[in-house]
Each structure stands twice: as C-alpha cells, then as structure tokens.
KELUMTOR-730687 format. One line per 5 residues: number of its first residue (from 1); their letters; for each residue x, y, z of C-alpha. Coordinates in nm, 2 decimals, always signed. Each point is the difference from the previous one (the first is absolute). Layout:
<pts>
NUM	a	X Y Z ~ ...
</pts>
This chain:
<pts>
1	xxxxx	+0.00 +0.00 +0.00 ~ +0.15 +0.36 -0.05 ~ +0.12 +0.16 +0.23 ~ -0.24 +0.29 -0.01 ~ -0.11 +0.29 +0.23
6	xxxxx	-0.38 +0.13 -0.01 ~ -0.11 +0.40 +0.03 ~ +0.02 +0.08 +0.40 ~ -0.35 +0.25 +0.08 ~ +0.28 +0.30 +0.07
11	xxxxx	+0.39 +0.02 -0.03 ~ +0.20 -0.16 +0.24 ~ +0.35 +0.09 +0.03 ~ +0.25 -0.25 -0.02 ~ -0.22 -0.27 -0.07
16	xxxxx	+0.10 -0.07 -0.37 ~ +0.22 -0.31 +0.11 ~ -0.21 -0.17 +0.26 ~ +0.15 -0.33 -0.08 ~ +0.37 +0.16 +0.05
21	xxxxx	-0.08 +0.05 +0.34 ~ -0.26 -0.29 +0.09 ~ +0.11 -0.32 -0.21 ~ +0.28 -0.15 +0.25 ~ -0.25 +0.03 +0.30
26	xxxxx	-0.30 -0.14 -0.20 ~ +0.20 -0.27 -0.10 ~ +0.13 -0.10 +0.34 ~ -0.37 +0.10 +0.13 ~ -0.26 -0.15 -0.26
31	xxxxx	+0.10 -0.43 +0.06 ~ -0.08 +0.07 +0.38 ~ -0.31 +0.11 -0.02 ~ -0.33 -0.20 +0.09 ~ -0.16 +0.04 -0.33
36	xxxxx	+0.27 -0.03 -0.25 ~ -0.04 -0.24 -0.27 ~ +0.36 -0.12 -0.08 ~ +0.14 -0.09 +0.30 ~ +0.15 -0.34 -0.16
41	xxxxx	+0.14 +0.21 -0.31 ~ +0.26 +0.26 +0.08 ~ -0.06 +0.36 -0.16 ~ +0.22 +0.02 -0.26 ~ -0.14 +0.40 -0.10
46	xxxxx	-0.18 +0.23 +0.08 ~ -0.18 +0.27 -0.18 ~ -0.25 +0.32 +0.06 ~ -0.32 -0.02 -0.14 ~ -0.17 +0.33 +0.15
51	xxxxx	+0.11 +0.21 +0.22 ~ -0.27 +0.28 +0.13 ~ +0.08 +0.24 +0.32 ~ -0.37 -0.07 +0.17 ~ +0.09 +0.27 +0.26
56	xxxxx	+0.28 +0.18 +0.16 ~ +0.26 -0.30 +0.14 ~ -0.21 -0.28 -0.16 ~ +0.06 -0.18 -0.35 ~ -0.24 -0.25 -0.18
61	xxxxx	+0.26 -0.23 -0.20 ~ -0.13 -0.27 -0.21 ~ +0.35 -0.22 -0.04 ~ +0.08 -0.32 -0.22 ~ +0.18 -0.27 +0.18
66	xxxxx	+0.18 -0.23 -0.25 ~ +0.08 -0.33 +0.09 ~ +0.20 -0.30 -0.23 ~ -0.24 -0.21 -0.23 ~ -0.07 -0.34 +0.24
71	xxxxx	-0.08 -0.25 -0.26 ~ -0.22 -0.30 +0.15 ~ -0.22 -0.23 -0.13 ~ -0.35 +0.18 +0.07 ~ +0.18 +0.30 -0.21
76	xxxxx	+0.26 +0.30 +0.03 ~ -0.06 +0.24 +0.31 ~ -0.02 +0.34 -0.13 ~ +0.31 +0.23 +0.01 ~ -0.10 +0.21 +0.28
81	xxxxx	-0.35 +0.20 +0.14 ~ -0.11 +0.33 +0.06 ~ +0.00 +0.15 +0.37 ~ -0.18 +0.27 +0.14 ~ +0.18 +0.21 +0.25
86	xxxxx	-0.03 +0.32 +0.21 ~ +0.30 +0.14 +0.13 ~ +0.04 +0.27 +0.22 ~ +0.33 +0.23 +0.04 ~ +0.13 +0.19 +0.27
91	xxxxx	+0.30 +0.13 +0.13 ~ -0.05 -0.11 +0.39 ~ -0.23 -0.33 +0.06 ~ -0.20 +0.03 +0.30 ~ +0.00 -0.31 +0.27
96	xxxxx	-0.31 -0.13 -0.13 ~ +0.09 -0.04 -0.34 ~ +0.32 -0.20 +0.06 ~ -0.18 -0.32 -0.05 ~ -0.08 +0.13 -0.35
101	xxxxx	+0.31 +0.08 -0.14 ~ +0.14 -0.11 -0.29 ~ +0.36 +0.19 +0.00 ~ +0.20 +0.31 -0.05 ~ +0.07 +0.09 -0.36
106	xxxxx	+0.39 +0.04 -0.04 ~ +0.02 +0.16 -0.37 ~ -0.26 +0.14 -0.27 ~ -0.25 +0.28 +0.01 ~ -0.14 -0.10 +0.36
111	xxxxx	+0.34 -0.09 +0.16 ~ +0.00 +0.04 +0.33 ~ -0.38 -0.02 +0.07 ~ -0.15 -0.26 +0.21 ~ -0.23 -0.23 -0.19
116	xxxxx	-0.29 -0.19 +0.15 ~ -0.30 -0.18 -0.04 ~ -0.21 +0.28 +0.01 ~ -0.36 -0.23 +0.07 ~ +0.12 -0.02 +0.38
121	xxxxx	-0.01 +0.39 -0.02 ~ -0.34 +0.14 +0.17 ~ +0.09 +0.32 -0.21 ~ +0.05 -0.15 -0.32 ~ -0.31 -0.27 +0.11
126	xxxxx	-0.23 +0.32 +0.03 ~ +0.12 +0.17 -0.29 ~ -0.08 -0.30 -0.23 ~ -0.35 +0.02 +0.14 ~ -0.03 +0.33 -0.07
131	xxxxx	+0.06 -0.09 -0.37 ~ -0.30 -0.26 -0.03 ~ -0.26 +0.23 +0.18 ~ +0.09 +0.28 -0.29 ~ -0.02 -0.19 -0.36
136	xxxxx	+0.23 +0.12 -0.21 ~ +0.38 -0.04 -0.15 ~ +0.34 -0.02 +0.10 ~ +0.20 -0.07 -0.35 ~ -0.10 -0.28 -0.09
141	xxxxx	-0.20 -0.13 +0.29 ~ -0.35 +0.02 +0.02 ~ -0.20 -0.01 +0.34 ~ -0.39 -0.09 -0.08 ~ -0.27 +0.01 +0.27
146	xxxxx	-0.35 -0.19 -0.02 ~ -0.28 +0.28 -0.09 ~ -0.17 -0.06 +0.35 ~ +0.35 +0.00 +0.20 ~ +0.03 +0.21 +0.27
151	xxxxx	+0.34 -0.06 +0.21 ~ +0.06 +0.27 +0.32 ~ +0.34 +0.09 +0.05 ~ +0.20 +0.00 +0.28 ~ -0.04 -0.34 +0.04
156	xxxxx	+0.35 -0.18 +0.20 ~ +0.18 -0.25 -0.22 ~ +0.12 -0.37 +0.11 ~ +0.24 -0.18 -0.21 ~ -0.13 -0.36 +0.04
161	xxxxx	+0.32 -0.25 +0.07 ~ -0.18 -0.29 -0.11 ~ +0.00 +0.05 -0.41 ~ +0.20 -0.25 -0.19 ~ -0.04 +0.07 -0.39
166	xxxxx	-0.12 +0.35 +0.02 ~ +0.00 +0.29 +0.28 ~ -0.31 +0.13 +0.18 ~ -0.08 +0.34 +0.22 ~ -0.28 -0.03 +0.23
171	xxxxx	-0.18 +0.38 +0.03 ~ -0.17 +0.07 +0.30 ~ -0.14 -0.33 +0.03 ~ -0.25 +0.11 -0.29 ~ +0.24 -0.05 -0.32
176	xxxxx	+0.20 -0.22 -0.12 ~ +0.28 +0.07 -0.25 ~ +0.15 -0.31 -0.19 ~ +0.33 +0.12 -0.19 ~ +0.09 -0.27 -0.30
181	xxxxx	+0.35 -0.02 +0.04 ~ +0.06 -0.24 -0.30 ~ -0.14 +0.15 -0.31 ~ -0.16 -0.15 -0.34 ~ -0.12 +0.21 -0.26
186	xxxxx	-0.43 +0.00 +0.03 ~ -0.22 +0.02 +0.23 ~ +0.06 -0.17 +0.32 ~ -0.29 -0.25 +0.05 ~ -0.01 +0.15 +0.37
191	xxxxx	-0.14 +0.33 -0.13 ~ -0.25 -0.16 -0.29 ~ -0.15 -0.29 +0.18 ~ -0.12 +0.15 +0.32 ~ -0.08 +0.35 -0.23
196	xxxxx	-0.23 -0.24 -0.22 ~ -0.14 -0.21 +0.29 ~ -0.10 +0.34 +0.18 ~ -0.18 +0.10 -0.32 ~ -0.18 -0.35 +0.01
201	xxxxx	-0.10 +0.06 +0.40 ~ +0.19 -0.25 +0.12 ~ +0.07 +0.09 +0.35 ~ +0.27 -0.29 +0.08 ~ +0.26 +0.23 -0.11
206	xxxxx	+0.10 +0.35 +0.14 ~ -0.02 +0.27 -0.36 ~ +0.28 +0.19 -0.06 ~ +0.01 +0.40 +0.07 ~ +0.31 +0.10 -0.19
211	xxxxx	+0.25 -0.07 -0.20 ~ +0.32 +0.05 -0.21 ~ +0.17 -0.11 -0.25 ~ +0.31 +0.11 -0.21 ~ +0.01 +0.05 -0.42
216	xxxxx	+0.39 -0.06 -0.02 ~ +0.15 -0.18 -0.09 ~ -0.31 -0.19 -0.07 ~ -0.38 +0.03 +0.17 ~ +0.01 -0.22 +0.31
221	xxxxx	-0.17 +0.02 +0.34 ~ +0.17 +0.14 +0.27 ~ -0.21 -0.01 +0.33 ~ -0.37 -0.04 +0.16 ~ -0.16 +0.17 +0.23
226	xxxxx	-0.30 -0.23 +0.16 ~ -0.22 +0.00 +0.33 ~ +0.21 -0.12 +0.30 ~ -0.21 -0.22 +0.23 ~ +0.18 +0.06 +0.34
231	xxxxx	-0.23 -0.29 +0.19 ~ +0.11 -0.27 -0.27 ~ +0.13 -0.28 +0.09 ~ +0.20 -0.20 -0.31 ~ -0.09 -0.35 -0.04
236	xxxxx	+0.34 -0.19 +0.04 ~ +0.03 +0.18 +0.39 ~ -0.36 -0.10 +0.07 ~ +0.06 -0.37 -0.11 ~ +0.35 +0.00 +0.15
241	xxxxx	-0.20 +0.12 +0.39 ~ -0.25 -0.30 -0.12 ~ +0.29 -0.21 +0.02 ~ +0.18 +0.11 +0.33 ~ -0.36 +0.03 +0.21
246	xxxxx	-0.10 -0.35 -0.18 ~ -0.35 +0.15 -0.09 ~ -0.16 -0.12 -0.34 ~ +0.06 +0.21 -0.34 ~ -0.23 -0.17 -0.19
251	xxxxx	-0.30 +0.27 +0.03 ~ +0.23 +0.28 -0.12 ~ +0.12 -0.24 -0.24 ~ -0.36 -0.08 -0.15 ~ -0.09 +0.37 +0.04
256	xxxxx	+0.39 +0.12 -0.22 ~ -0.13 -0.24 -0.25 ~ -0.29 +0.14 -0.07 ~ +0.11 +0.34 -0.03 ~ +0.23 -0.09 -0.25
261	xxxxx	-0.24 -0.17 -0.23 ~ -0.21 +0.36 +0.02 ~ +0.34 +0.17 -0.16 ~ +0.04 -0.25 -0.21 ~ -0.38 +0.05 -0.10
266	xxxxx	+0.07 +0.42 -0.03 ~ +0.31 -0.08 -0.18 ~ -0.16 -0.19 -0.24 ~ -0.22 +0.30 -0.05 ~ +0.20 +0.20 -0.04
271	xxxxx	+0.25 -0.05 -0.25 ~ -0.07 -0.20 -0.33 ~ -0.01 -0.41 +0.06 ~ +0.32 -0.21 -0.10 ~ -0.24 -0.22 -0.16
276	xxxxx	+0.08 -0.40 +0.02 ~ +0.35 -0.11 +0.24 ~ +0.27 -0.10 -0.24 ~ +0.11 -0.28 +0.19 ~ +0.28 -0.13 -0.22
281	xxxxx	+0.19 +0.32 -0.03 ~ -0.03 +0.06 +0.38 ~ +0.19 -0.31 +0.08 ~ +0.26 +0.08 -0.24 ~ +0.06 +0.30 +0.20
286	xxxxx	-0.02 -0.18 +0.31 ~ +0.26 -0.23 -0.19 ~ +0.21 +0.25 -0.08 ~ +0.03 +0.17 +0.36 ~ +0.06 -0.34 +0.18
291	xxxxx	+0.27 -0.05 -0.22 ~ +0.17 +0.36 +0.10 ~ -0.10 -0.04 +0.30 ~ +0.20 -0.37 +0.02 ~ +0.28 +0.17 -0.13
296	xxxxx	+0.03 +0.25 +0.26 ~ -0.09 -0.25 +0.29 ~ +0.18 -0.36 -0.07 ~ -0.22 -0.10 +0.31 ~ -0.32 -0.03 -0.19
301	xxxxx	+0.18 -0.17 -0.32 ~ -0.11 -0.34 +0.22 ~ -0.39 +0.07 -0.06 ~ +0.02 +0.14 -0.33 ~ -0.16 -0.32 -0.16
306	xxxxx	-0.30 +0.02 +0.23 ~ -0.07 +0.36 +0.00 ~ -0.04 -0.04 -0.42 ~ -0.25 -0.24 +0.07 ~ -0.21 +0.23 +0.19
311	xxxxx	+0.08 +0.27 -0.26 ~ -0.07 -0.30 -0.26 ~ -0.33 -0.06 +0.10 ~ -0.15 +0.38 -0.03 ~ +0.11 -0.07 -0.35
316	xxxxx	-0.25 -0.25 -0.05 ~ -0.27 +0.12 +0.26 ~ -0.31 +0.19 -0.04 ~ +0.05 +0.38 -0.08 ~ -0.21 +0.13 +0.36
321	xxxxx	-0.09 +0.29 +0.08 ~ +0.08 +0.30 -0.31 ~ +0.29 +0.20 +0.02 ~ -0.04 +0.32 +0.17 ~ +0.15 +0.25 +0.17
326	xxxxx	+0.16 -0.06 +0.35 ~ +0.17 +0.08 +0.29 ~ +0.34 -0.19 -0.14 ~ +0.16 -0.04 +0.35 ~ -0.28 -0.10 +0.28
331	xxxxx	+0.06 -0.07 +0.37 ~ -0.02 +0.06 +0.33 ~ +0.20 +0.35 +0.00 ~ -0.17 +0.13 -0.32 ~ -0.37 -0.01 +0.21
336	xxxxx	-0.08 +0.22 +0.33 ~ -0.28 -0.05 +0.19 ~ -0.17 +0.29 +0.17 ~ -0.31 -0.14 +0.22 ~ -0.25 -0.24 -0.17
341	xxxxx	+0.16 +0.08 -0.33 ~ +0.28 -0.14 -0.22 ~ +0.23 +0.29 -0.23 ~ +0.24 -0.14 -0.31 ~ +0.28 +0.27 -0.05
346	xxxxx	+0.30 -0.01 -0.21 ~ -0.10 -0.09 -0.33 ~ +0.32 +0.05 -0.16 ~ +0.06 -0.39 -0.05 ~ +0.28 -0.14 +0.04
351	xxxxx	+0.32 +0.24 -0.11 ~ +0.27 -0.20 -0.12 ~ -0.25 -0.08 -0.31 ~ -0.04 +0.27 -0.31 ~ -0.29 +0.25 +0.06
356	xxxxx	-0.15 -0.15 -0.33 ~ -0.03 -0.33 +0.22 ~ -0.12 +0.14 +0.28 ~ -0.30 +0.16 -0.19 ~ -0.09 -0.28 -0.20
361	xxxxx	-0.32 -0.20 +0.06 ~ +0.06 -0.32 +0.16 ~ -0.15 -0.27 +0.18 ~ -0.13 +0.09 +0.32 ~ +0.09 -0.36 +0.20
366	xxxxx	+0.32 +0.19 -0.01 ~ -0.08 +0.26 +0.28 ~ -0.18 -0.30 +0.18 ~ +0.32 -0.23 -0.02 ~ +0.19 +0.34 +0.11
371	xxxxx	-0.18 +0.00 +0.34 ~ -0.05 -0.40 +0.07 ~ +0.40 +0.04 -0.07 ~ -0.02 +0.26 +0.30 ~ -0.21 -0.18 +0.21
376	xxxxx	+0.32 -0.28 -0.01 ~ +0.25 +0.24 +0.09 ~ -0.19 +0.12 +0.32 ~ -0.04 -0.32 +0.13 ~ +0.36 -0.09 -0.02
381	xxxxx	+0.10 +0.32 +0.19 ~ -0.01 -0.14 +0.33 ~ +0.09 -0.33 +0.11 ~ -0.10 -0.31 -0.02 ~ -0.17 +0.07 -0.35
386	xxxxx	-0.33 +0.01 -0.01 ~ -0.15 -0.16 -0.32 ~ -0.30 -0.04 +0.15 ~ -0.10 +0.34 +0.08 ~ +0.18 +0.11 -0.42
391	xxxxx	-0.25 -0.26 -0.14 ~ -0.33 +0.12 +0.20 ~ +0.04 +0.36 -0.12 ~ +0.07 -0.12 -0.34 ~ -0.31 -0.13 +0.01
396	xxxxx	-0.18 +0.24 +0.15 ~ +0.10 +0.24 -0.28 ~ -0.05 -0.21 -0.28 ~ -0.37 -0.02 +0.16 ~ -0.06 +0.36 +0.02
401	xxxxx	+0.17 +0.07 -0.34 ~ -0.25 -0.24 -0.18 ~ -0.32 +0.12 +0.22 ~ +0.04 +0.33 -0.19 ~ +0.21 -0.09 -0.32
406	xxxxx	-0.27 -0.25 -0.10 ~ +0.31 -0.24 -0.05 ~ +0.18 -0.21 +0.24 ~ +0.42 -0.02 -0.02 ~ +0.03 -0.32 +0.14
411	xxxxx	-0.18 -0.19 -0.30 ~ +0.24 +0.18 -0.22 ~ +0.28 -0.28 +0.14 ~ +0.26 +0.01 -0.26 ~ -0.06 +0.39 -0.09
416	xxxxx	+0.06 +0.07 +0.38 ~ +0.29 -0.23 +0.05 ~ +0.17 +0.15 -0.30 ~ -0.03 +0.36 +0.12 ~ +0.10 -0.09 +0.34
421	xxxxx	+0.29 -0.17 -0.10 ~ +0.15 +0.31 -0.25 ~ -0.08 +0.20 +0.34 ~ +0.18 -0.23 +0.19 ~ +0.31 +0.00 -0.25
426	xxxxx	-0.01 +0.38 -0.01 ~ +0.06 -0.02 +0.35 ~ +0.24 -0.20 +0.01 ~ +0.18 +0.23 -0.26 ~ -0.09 +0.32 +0.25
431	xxxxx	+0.11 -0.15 +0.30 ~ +0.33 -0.11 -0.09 ~ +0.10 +0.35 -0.14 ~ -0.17 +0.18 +0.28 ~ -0.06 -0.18 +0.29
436	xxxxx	+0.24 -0.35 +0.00 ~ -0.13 -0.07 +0.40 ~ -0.37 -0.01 -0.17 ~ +0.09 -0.26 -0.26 ~ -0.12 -0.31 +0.17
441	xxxxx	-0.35 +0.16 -0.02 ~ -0.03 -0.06 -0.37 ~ +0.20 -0.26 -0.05 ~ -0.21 -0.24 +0.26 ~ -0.30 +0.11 -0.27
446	xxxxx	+0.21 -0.14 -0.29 ~ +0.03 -0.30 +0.15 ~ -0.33 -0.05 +0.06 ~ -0.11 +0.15 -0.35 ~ +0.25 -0.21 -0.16
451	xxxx	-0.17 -0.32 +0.05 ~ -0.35 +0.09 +0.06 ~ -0.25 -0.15 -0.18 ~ -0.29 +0.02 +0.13
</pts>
C-alpha cells in the first residue's frame, strides 16, 4: 500500500513526517497489543495511511502493518492489516497516563515528544465525544449521528480493560463507544446489522446513535456509538456464577435460545434471503481451514481424518434452514442480560475473516453451534468438568431456539456437528496463538467431534 498521508482539517506544524518520528515505537508497540492480528508474523513495514490532527495533542493515524506471506495449506495470510490508532503528544506525561505510554520520539518532526495511547486520556476520551454529538468532518473522517439521537455532554469516560479485538469507552454509564482497531474497507457489520434490525423493531439489540467513519484511504468504519446498559449482566459471567453456586442454567439457557431465534427471525427480515444452503462449498471451506489450521497446530494433525468426516457429511446432508444473515461469532460474551431480557451485541463476526465473509448470508446453525461451543467452555472452567451441566443448557437452548424459529437444531444432526466442529477447530487455531493455557478447551471438543457419530 503507498505510503500516503490524507488532508488534516487545519495545518499542523511539523507533522508532515509522522512516520519519521512514530514508526520505531509503533513497531516495537503494535505486536503487544491485545487486539493485534499478526502476532505469529513479525512486521516487516510499516506505512501511514492517514494521518488527521483530530484536536490539539491528539492524532487519528490509520497505519498498515506488513507482515511476510505465511504460505499454508488453507491459503497465503495476507501481507499485513490496517490499524486504527489515536495517539496523543505531549511534552510532560502526567502520572495517570504512564500506563499508556507508548515511548519518547528520539528523531523526526515530533522528536522529543512523549507519545501515548491517547484512549486512556479523559481529555482526549471527551473530546472524541464531543465530535460524535456534532456531525460533521475532520479530513477525511466523517462522524454521523441517528436523526432522533440526542447524546448530553459532559458525560465521564471509562476505558473498559476487558476488550480483546477492538477497544471500547463506557460514557456515563449511558454510552458506549466501540473503537474498530483492525480496519477493512466497508461497512462494519457492527454498525449495519443492529442499524437495520432497529429499523425492523427488533428490540434484542441496542440501535446505534453515532457514528464515524473515514474516506482515505478507502471508506471503512471507524467506531459506534450504542446504548450502554449499566445493570447487564453478560452471559458467560452469569453461567460461570451458575457454575460456582451449583444452581441450574438451564432456564436462562432455554430463555437465550429463544431470543436468538427472534434475531434470527428480524435478521431474516431484514436483509435479502441467501436463498438455499450450499452445502458442498461450505465443507470445502471447512476443508480448507482444518487443513491451515493442522498446519499451524501439528496437535490436531491426529484427528484430521475424523473431522472430514463430519465436514464430509454436510456435503451430502439436507441443505436446512436458508442462508441468511447472522451474528457470525455467537456466545456467551456477545449476549447481556439486563432483568427478564436477553441482548445480542457485537455483530462484527468473527475478525480474522474478510468483511466480505462476515456480511455474507449463511447458515444460521452456525450462531447456534457458536453458543453450544460456549456452553462447553463454561463447564470446563472449574474443576471437575461438568459435562453434565454443558449438555442440559445445550438443550435447553436448542429447545427455546426451535419454540420460536419454527425449526429444531438438534434434528439438523450432521449440519450441527459440522458447524460445531469448524468452531471447534477455529478454536483450536485462536487458542494456541492467543491463549496456549486455554488449548485443552478445544482440543478435548476435537476429540470428541473426531469420532462422533451419532
């Protein structure tokens, strides 16, 4: 990609060389943080996309982080990915901030400045804020509010330390602001799906309020602004407390199950159907990432000839249910419960896959294979395991999601155990890159998958 700088929204002395100044310390910075992408590929370059001064002491950068071509089975890794960051500058770093910084710059147009990430700044926290109540432009970002949004200011900012792929800042306990920090070209799915299910009245799923999104170097989503529920409660804590107090799960279960038939139902409304499931290609795909997946893991090479049978078998099973749109990455952290009532949040699907993936209709046993898949790693959180108590509330939600889907999961045997088991070797792939202690999780599901018939 070239290395490119986009109009700022006023002049900004000495910022014509950002990346003079900022590339060693990105560099050294990027591979350590939570939600970036390539920590098994070392940065070989990097590059400026955009660069835009979105007030005093604060950039917007949109940078390219290139990586060597990985060539596996399941295909090449692309060269690098595109990182949204906001970086403040100052010459003195207050106390708080410490845990923020990212270094000193020694040489270019900002030497000598400190440089930090400037989302753990209240200042720059309210500031960006500021932006989304006002619509308008800052080069080439655009921030977009809903025509009935009405967001008071003042409200204190919380940087939540609990984000993995993306960042979020809580407002006030009213707002939440979701910050994409890997960026595709499009529309993130987490800014269309819940816009569209809100226009359908589906009240499952908080509406967004504002918006923005950058033109430069290519149109892409940048963050969301949606309705914070502050007396939430996400569903893998509540099932984890289940667990430790020994109390049954299966009510919530039934009850999470049927809640996600309804967005399945307003999904399916809409956007335009899929029409009939393409089974044949779908294992391919399934194939193909097993394969990758092998390669990167030799510990699942073992049960590669029983997970192609269950990919083998959708081949030559009935279609089920028409392709639709989805969630794309369903469990127990991606729902909140507030009272009575169940929430789905975080439609962005799963982000290691192209945003052209992510939007594409698909089947909708793969959101319910997502959460029986969570169901499994709760119950193995404490010790002993408790299959028992993972196979009650799988279930249970199967139950409620056919009570209002009109459908039943469970008689969709090989179509379930297919999507369950590309879930399962997804994991597998996640774990060992990110999380190595979690591993075992997974891999006690390929076992069983493996040789599952029935």
């Amino acid at each position: 990609m070239p290395k490119t700088i986009t109009p700022r929204p006023r002049t900004a002395p000495g910022l014509d060389g950002p990346l003079a100044s900022l590339g060693e310390l990105l560099r050294d910075w990027l591979p350590g943080q939570r939600w970036f992408a390539g920590k098994d590929r070392p940065v070989t370059d990097l590059s400026v996309l955009s660069v835009t001064e979105l007030f005093p002491g604060c950039l917007h950068l949109l940078v390219h982080a290139s990586h060597a071509p990985v060539p596996t089975p399941g295909g090449t890794h692309p060269p690098g990915d595109c990182y949204q960051l906001l970086l403040g500058l100052r010459q003195h770093l207050a106390p708080r901030l410490e845990r923020a910084f990212i270094g000193r710059a020694g040489h270019g147009p900002l030497a000598g400045l400190a440089v930090y990430d400037a989302l753990h700044d209240p200042r720059s926290a309210h500031l960006l804020l500021e932006r989304l109540r006002r619509p308008g432009t800052a080069g080439p970002l655009r921030f977009e509010a809903a025509p009935a949004a009405h967001v008071p200011g003042g409200l204190p900012p919380r940087l939540l330390d609990a984000e993995q792929s993306n960042s979020s800042i809580v407002y006030g306990d009213a707002y939440i602001l979701k910050l994409f920090r890997r960026v595709q070209p499009g529309v993130n799915p987490d800014l269309e799906v819940p816009a569209a299910l809100a226009a359908e009245g589906c009240s499952r799923v908080p509406a967004p309020v504002a918006w923005f999104t950058t033109t430069a170097p290519r149109p892409a989503t940048l963050g969301v602004l949606q309705p914070f529920l502050p007396d939430a409660t996400d569903g893998w804590t509540l099932a984890l407390r289940a667990l430790a107090t020994g109390d049954d799960f299966t009510a919530e279960a039934r009850a999470l199950g049927r809640a996600t038939a309804e967005v399945h139902l307003a999904l399916a409304e809409a956007f335009p159907p899929g029409g009939p499931g393409e089974n044949g290609r779908t294992a391919e795909a399934m194939c193909a990432r097993l394969d990758a997946a092998a390669h990167a893991v030799p510990g699942l090479l073992p049960f590669v000839p029983g997970l192609r049978a269950a990919f083998g078998a959708l081949a030559t099973c009935d279609t089920g249910p028409p392709a639709q749109r989805i969630h794309g990455d369903l469990h127990l952290g991606q729902v909140l419960r507030a009272g009575r009532d169940w929430f789905v949040i975080d439609f962005e699907g799963e982000p290691s896959r192209p945003l052209a993936e992510r939007r594409a209709p698909q089947s909708p046993v793969r959101d319910v294979a997502g959460m029986l898949r969570s169901f499994d790693y709760a119950a193995r959180q404490r010790r002993p395991w408790r299959p028992e108590w993972a196979r009650r509330c799988r279930e249970a939600f199967c139950a409620g999601y056919a009570a209002r889907a009109g459908w039943d999961p469970r008689k969709k045997h090989a179509l379930l155990r297919a999507h369950e088991t590309d879930r399962a070797v997804y994991e597998v792939l996640y774990e060992a890159r990110h999380r190595p202690d979690w591993l075992p999780v997974p891999m006690a599901a390929i076992k069983r998958l493996a040789v599952w018939g029935g």
